[in-house]
Backbone as CSV, one residue per row, in Angstrom:
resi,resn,N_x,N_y,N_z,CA_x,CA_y,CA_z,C_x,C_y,C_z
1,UNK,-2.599,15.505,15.658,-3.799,16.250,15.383,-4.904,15.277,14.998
2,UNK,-5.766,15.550,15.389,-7.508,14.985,15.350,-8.423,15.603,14.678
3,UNK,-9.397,15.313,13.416,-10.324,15.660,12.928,-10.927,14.713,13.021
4,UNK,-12.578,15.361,12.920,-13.462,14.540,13.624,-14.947,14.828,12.553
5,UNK,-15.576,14.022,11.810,-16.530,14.358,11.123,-17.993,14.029,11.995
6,UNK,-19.039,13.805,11.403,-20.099,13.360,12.167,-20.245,11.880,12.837
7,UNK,-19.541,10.831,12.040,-19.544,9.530,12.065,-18.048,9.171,12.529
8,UNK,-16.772,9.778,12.241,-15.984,9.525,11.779,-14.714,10.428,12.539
9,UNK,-13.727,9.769,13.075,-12.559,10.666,13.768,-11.275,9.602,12.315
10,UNK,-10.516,11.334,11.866,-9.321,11.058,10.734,-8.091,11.647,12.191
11,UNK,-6.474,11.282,12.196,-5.884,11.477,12.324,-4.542,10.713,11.715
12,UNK,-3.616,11.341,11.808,-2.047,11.171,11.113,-1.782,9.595,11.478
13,UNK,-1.570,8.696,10.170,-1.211,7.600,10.939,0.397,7.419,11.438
14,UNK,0.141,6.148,11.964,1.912,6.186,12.973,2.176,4.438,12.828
15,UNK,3.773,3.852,12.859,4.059,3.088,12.734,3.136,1.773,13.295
16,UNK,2.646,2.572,14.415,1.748,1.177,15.083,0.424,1.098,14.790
17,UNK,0.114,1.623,13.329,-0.818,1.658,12.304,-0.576,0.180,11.509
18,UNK,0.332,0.088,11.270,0.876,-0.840,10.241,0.515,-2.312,10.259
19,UNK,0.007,-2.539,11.752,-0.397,-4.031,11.876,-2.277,-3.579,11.339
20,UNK,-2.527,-3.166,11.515,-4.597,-2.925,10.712,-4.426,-2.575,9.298
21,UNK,-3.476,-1.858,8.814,-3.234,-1.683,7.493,-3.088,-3.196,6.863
22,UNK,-2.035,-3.475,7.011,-1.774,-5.072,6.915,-2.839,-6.236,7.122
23,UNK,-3.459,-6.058,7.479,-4.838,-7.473,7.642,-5.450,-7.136,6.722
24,UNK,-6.046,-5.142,7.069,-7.118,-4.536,5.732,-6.595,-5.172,4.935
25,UNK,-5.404,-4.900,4.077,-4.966,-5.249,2.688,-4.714,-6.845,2.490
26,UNK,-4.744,-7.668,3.640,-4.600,-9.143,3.533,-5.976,-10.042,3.140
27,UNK,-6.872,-9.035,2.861,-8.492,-9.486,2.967,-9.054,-9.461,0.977
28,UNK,-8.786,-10.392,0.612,-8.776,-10.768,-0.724,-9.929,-9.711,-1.611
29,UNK,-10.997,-9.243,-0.579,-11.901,-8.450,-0.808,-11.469,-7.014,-1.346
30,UNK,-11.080,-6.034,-0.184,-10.162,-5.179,0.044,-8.988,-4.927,-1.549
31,UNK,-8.840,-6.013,-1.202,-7.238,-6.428,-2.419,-7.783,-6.447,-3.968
32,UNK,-8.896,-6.800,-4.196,-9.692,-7.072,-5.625,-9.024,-6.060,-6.410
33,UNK,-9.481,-4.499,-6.350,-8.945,-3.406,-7.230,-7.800,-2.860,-6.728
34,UNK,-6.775,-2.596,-5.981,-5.769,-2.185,-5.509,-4.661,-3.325,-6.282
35,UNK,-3.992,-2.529,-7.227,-3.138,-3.356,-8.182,-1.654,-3.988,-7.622
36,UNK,-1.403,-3.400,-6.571,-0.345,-3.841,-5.384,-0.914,-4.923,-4.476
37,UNK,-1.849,-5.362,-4.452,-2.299,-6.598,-3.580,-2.428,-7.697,-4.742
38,UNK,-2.061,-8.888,-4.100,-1.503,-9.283,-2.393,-0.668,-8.568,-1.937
39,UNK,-0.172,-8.286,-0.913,1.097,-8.065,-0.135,1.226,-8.286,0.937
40,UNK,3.037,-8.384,1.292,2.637,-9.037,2.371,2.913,-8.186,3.782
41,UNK,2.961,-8.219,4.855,2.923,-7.781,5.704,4.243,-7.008,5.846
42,UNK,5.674,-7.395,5.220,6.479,-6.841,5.371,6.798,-5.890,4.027
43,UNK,5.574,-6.167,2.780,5.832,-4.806,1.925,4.805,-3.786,2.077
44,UNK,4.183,-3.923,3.115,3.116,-2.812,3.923,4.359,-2.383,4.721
45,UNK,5.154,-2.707,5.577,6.140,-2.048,6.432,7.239,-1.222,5.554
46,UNK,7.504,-1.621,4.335,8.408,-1.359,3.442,8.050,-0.196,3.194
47,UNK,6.860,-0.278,2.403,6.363,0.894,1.711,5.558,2.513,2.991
48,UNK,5.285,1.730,3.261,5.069,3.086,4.226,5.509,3.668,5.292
49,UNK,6.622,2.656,6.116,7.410,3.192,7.188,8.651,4.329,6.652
50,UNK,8.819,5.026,5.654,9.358,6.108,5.245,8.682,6.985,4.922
51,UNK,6.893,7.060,4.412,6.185,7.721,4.395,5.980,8.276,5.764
52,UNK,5.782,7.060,6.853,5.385,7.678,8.263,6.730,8.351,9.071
53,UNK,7.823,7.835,8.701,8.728,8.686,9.122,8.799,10.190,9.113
54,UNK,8.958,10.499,7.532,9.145,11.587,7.031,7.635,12.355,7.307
55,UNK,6.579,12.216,7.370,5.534,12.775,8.469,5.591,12.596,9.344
56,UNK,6.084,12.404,10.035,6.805,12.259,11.537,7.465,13.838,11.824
57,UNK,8.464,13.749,10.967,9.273,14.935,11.010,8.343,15.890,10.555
58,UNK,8.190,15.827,9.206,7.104,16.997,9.385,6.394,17.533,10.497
59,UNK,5.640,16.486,10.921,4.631,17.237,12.578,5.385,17.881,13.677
60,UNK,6.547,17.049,13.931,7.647,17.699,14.984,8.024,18.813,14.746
61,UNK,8.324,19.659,13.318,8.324,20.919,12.675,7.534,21.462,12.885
62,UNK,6.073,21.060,12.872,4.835,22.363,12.933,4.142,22.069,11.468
63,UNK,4.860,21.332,10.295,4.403,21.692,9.166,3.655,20.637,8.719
64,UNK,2.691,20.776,8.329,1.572,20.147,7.386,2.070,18.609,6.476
65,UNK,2.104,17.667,6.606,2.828,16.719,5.792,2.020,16.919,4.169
66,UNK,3.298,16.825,3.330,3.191,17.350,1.852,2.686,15.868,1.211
67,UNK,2.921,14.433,2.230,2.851,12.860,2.293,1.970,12.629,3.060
68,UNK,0.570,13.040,3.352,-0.354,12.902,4.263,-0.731,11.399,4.177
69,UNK,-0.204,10.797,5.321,-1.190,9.582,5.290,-2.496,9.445,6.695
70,UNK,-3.788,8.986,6.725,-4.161,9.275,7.318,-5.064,8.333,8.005
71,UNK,-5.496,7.720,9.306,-6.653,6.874,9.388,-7.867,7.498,9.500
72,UNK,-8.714,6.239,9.084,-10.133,6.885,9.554,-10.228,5.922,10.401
73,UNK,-11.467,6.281,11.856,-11.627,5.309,12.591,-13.414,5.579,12.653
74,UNK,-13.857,4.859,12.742,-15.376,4.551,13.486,-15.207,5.692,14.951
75,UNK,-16.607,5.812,15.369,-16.998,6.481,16.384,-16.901,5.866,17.686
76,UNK,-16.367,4.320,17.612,-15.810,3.484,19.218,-14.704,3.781,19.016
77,UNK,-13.892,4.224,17.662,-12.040,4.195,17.411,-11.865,2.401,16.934
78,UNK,-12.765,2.413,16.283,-12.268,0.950,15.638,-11.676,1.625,14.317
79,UNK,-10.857,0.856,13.899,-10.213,0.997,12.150,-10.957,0.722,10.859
80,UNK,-11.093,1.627,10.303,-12.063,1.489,9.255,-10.975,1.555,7.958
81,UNK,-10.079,2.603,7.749,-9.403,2.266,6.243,-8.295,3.625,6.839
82,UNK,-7.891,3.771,5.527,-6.542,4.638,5.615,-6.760,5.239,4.351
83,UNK,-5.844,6.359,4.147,-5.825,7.318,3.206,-4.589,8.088,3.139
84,UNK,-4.567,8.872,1.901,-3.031,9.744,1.746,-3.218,11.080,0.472
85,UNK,-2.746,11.698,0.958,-3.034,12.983,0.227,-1.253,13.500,0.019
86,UNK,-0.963,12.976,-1.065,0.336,13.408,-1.511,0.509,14.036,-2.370
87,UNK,1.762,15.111,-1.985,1.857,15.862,-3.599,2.835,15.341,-4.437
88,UNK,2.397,15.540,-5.928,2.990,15.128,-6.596,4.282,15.222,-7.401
89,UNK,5.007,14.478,-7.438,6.642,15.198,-7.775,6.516,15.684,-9.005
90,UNK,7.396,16.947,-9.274,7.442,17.733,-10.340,6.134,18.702,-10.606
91,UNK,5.127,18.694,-9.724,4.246,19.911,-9.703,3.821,20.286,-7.969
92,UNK,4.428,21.211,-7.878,4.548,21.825,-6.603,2.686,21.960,-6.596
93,UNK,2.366,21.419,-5.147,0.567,22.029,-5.607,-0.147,20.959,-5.726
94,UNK,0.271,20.065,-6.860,-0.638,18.934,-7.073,-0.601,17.988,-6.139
95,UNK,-2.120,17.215,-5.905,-1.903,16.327,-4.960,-2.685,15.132,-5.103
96,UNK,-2.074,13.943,-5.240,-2.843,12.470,-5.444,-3.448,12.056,-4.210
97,UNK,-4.599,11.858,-4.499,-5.538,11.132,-3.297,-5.660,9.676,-3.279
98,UNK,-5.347,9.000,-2.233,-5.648,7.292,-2.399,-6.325,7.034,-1.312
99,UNK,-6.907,5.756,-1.057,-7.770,5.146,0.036,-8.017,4.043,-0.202
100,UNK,-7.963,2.901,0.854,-8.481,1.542,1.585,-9.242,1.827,2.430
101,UNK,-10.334,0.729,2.111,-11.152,0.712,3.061,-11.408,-0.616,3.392
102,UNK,-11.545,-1.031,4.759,-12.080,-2.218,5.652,-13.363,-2.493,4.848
103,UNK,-13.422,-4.031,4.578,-14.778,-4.282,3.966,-15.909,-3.586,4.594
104,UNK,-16.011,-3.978,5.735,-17.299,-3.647,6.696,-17.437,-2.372,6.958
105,UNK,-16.610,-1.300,6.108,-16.906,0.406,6.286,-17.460,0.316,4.447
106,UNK,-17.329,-0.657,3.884,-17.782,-0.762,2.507,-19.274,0.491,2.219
107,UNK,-20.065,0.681,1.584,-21.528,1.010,1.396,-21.905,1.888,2.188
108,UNK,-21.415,2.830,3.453,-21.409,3.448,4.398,-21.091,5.104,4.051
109,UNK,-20.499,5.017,3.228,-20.583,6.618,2.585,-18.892,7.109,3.125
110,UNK,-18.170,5.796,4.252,-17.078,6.226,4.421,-15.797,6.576,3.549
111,UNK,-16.163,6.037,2.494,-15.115,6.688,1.674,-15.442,7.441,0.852
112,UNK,-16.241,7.430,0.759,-16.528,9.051,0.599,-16.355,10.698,1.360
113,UNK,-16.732,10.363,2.471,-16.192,11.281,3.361,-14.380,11.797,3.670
114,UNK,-13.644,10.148,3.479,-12.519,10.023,3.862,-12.154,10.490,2.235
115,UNK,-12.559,10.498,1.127,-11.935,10.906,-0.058,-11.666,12.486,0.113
116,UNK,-13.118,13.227,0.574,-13.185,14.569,0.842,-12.707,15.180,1.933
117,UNK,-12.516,14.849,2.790,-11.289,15.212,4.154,-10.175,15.323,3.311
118,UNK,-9.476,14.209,2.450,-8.233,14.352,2.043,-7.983,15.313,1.071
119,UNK,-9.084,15.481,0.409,-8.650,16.901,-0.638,-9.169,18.017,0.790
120,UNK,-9.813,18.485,1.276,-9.415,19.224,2.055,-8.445,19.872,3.040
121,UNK,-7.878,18.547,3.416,-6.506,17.957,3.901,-5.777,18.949,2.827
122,UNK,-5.814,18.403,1.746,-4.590,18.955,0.577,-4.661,20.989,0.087
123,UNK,-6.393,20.965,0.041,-6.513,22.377,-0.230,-6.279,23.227,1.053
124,UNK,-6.668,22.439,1.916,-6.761,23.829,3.086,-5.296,24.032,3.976
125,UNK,-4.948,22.569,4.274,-3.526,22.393,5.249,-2.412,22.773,4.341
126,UNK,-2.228,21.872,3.252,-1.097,22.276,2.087,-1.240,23.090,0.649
127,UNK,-2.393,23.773,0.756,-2.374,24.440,-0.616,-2.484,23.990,-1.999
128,UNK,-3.227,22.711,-1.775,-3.414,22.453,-3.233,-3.996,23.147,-4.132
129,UNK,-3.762,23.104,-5.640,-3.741,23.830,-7.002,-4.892,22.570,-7.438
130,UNK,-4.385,21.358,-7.555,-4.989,20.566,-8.019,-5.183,18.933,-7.289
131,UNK,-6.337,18.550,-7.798,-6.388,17.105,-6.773,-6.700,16.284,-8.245
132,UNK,-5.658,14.929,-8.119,-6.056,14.095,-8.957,-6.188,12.829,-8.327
133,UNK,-6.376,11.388,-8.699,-6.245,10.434,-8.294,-6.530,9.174,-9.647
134,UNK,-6.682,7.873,-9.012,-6.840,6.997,-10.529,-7.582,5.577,-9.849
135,UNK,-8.087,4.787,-10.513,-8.556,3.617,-9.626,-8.907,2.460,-10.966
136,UNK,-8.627,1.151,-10.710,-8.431,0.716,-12.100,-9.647,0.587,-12.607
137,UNK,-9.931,0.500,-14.193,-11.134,0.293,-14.324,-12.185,-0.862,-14.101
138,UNK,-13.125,-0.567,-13.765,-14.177,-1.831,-13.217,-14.594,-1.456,-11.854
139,UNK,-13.602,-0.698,-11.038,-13.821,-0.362,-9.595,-14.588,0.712,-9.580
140,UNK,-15.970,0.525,-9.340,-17.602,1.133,-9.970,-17.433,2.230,-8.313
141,UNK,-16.932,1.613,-7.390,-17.071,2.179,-6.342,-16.183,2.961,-5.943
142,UNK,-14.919,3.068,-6.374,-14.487,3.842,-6.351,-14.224,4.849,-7.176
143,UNK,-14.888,4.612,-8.373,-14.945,5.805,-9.450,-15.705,6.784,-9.037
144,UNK,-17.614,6.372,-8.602,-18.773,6.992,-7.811,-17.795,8.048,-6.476
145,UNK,-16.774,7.673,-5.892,-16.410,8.154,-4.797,-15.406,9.532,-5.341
146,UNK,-14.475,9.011,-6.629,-13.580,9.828,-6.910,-14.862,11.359,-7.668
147,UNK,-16.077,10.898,-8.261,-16.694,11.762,-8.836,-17.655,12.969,-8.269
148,UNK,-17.931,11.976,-6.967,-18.223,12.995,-6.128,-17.452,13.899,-5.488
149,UNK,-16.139,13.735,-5.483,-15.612,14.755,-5.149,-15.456,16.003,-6.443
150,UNK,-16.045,15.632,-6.939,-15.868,16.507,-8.530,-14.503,16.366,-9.055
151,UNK,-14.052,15.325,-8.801,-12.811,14.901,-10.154,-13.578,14.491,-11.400
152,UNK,-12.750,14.853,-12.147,-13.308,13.820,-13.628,-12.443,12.844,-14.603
153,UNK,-13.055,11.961,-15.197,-12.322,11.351,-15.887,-11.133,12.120,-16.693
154,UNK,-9.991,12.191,-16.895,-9.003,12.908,-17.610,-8.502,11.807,-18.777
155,UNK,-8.246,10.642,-18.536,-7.776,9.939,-19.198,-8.057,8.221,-18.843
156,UNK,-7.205,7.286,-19.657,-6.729,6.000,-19.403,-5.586,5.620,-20.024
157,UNK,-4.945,4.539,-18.910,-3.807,3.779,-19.309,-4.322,2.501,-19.676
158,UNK,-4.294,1.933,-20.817,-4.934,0.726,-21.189,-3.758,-0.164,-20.865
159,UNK,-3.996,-1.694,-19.521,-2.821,-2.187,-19.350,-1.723,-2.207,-18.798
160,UNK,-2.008,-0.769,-18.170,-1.218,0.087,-17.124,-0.355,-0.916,-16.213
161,UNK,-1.620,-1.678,-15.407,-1.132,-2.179,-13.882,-1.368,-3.513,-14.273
162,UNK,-0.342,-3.761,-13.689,-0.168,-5.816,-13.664,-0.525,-5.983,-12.355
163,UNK,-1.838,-7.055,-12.321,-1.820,-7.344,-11.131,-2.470,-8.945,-11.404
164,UNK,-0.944,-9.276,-10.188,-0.863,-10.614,-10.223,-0.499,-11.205,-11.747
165,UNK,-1.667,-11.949,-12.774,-0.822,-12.187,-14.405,-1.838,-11.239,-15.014
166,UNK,-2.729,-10.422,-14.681,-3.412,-9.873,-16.033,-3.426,-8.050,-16.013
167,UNK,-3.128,-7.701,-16.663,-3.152,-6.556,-17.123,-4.654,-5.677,-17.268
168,UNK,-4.563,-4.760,-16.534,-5.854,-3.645,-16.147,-5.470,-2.371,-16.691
169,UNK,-6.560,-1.593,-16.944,-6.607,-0.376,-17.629,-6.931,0.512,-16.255
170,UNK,-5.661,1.879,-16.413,-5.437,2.357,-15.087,-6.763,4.048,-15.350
171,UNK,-7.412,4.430,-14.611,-8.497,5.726,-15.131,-7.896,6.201,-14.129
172,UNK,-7.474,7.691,-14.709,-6.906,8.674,-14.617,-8.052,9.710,-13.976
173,UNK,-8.356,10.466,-12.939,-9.152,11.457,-12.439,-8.263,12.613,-11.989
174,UNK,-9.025,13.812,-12.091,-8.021,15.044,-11.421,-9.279,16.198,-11.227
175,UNK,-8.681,17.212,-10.968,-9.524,18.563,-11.051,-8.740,19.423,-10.685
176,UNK,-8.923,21.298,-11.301,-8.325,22.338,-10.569,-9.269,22.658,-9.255
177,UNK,-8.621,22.744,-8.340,-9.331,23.000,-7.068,-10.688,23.956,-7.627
178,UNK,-10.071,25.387,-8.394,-11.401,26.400,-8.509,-12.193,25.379,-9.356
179,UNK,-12.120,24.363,-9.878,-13.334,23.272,-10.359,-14.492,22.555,-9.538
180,UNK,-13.319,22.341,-8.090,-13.962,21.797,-7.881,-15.393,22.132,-6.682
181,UNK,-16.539,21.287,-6.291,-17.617,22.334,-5.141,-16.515,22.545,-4.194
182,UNK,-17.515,23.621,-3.667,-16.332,24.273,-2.086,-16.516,22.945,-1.209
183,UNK,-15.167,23.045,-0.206,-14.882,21.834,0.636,-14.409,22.788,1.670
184,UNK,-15.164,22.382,2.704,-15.070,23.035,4.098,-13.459,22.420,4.671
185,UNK,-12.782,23.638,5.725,-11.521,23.032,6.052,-11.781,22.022,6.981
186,UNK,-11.128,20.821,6.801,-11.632,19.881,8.307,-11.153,20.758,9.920
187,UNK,-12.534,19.606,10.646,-12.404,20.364,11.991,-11.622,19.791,12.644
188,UNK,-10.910,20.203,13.404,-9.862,19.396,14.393,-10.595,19.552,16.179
189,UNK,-10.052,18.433,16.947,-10.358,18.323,18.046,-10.063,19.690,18.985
């Protein structure tokens, strides 16, 4: 399946995703706030070739992946970043939003768009109750992105995430869907 915004075509990613994921996240830039970078090419294969599996199966079912991972591409189909709209274990409903983005989709409003597809993704395809997400603190740009979707600050983990030798304070965002503005269902091709 294909959704398609004004700028912007999202669809389900697939194993032969994994080599653009892998450079994105190899780009020291990219890697700054994402508390799992560096990594290397084979814990990008690690970590998400069971995510893409098990949405795999899902789609072959008919059913909505509950593990949405997703690309965004530019309007030639170049790779711009990736995203995932997962629900969260132990609350049926809830769903964590994450996103990378390619430097050069940086300032472009694309993740922004790609933040709000994915809670739509979550409210409209799977029924989300609630959308939360977290981004460590200092990451100015991705806080601006999580707020426009009308999440709000809920909390912090002071120290949370080790990345690399120093210790970061993890900010906590969420919302009940009826919180948050209305979000149109994405359009598909």
């Amino acid at each position: 399946m294909v959704w398609t915004s004004e700028t912007e075509t999202y669809r389900y990613a697939r194993l032969g995703d994994l080599p653009a994921i892998s450079e994105m996240l190899r780009d020291p830039e990219v890697g700054r706030w994402l508390w799992f970078c560096p990594i290397s090419a084979e814990g990008v294969s690690e970590f998400f070739t069971p995510f893409l599996e098990a949405q795999a199966l899902d789609l072959e079912a008919g059913r909505a992946p509950a593990k949405a991972t997703v690309i965004v591409e530019g309007a030639w189909g170049h790779f711009l970043g990736q995203g995932a709209a997962i629900e969260v274990d132990g609350s049926p409903g809830g769903f964590e939003i994450g996103y990378q983005l390619c430097k050069h989709a940086w300032g472009r409003g694309v993740g922004t768009r790609l933040a709000r597809f994915l809670c739509a993704h979550a409210i409209h395809l799977c029924g989300a109750y609630r959308i939360e997400a977290s981004c460590l603190e200092g990451n100015l740009g991705s806080r601006r992105i999580l707020e426009a979707q009308g999440l709000r600050q809920e909390g912090a983990r002071p120290g949370y995430r080790l990345k690399e030798t120093t210790r970061h304070t993890e900010l906590l965002f969420g919302a009940m869907v009826s919180d948050l503005p209305p979000i149109s269902a994405p359009r598909s091709k």
